[in-house]
C-alpha positions, 0 to 999 in steps of 0.5 A: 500500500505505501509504494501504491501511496508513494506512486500517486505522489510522484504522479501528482508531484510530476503533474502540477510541474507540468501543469506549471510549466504549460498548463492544463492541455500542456501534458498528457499522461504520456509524458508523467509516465516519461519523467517517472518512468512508469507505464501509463496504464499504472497511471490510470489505475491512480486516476482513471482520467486526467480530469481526475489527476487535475482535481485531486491534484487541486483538492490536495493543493488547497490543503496545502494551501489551508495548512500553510495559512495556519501556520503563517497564523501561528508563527506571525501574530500581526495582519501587517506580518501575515499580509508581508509573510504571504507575499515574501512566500511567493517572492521567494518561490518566484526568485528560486523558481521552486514554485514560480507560480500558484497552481490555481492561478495558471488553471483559472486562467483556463477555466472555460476550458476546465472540466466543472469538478477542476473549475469548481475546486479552483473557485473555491481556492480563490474563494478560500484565500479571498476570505482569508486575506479579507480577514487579515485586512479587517483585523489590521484596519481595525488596529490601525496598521491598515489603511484601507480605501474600499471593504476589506473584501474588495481590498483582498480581491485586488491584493490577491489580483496583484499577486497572481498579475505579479506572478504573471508578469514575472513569467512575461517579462523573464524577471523573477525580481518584477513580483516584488516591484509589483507586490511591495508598492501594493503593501505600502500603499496598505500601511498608513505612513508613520503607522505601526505596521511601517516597514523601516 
């Protein structure tokens, strides 16, 4: 059972690299099977069809995703450090080229041609991260380390906008280092001048 476990990884590791690298119709069950040298009838014996790899593959992201906001949660108690902690997670990826960009943002620019079950798990990450950066912005604007100029939630929908565009931009240009001169104006445009939550 552990090596059928460790098999569906490596699958769904090697997926969302491709997925990455070229989006949803930018691989094919043949080329996992190359990269991890497997056949891909043992592929499909894991995920019947690739509408099945791609959702579980969303499904688990998401997860990851829950289990990385808690933690960030746990580790940085202020909205201005949380905010800064998120958008320095996806600096670093971005600089290092680990994870250049985010697995749900590159899907849903290709949601009209997504199968509904991948479709609906991208919308709720959107969703999901939405309500959680609504809320980061709300507890800061409440403290007054945030000055917001809209709700808190339209102030999310265009933090996670810019970020997702960052990442986009980065990939256009060929310049890792043009998410942060996108994201770091957008944060210092959050924090009032002179305020607690000012970056020295």
């Amino acid at each position: 059972m552990t090596n059928l476990s460790s098999t569906a990884d490596d699958i769904l590791r090697c997926a969302r690299s491709l997925i990455i690298a070229g989006g949803y119709n930018g691989f094919s069950y043949a080329d996992i099977a190359e990269v991890i040298g497997i056949r891909k009838a043992s592929i499909h014996h894991h995920f019947p069809t690739k509408s099945d790899l791609v959702r579980t593959l969303v499904s688990r992201y998401r997860d990851e995703a829950a289990e990385g906001i808690a933690a960030l949660e746990r580790e940085v108690t202020d909205p201005v450090g949380q905010l800064r902690a998120y958008a320095g997670y996806w600096e670093a990826c971005i600089l290092d080229a680990t994870v250049p960009f985010c697995v749900c943002a590159l899907l849903a620019s290709q949601i009209p041609v997504l199968p509904e079950p991948i479709a609906l798990e991208v919308r709720a990450h959107f969703r999901a991260l939405s309500a959680w950066l609504a809320s980061v912005l709300e507890r800061g604007a409440r403290q007054g380390t945030f000055r917001l100029t809209g709700e808190a939630k339209a102030e999310a929908e265009i933090f996670m906008a810019s970020v997702h565009g960052g990442m986009l931009s980065a990939r256009a240009y060929g310049d890792a280092k043009i998410f942060g001169a996108i994201i770091r104006p957008m944060l210092e445009r959050l924090i009032p001048a002179g305020g607690p939550g000012e970056k020295a």
